[in-house]
GUPA-99485 format. One record per residue (C-alpha): x, y, z; residue number from 1. Coordinates in steps of 0.2 Angstrom, whole numbers, plus 5000, padded with zeros to 4 digits. Example, Ala and Ser with C-alpha at 12.3 -4.5 7.8 and 13.67 -1.06 7.14 Angstrom:
REM GUPA-99485
> X/Y/Z/seq
> 5062/4978/5039/1
> 5068/4995/5036/2
//
This chain:
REM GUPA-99485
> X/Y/Z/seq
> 5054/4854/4800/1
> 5056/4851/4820/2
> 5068/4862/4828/3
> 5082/4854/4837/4
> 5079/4857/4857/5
> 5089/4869/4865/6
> 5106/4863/4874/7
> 5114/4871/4889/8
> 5129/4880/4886/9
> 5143/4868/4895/10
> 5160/4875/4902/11
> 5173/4868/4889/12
> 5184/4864/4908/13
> 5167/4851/4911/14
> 5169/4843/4892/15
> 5190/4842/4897/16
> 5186/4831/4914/17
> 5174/4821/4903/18
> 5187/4820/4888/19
> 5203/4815/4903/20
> 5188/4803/4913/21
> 5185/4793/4896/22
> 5203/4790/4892/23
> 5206/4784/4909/24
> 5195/4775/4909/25
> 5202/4767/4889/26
> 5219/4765/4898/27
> 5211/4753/4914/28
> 5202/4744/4904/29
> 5217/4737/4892/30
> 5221/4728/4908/31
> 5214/4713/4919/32
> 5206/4723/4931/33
> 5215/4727/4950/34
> 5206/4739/4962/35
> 5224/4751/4960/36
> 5221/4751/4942/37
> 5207/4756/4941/38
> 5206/4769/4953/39
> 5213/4782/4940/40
> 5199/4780/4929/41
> 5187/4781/4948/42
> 5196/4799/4953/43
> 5191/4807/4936/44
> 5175/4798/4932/45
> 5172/4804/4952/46
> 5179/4823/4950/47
> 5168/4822/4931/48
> 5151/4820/4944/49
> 5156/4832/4955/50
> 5160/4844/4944/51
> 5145/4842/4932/52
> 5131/4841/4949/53
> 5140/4859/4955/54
> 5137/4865/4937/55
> 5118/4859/4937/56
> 5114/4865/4954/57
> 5121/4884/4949/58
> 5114/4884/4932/59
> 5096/4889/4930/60
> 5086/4879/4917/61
> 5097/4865/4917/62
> 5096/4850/4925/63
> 5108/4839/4934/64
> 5104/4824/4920/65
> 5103/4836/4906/66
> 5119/4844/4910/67
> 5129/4826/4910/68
> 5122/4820/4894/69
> 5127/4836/4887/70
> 5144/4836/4893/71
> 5145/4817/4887/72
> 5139/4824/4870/73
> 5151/4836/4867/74
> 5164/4825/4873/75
> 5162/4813/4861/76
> 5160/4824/4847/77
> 5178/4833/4854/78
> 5185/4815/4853/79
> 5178/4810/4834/80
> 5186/4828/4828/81
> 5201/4823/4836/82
//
């Protein structure tokens, strides 16, 4: 049996920007698009990256791109238990 690869520990405040980035951006798509309305779901998808490449560049063993598609992992999985 093939072990499952090892995954970086995520801050749970990383998976909570994900989580808010993800419903924003929900919310801005139930409308015809407006640069306005859309620029909630932009400021947290924008602070989600920010957040994420200062994580990955302080981490060791963790890469920027493993990091994100943790954090998108996990905030999935938060958001299917909920």
């Amino acid at each position: 049996m093939a072990k499952e690869p090892k995954r970086p520990e995520i801050p749970d405040h990383l998976v909570a920007l994900q989580r808010a980035s993800d419903a924003a951006h929900r919310e801005v798509t139930q409308e015809p698009y407006t640069p306005e309305g859309w620029q909630p779901w932009l400021t947290a998808a924008d602070a989600v990256q920010q957040a994420v490449t200062e994580y990955a560049a302080a981490a060791e063993k963790v890469t920027r791109p493993e990091a994100e598609a943790e954090v998108k992992r996990l905030a999935r999985l938060a958001d299917e238990a909920s």
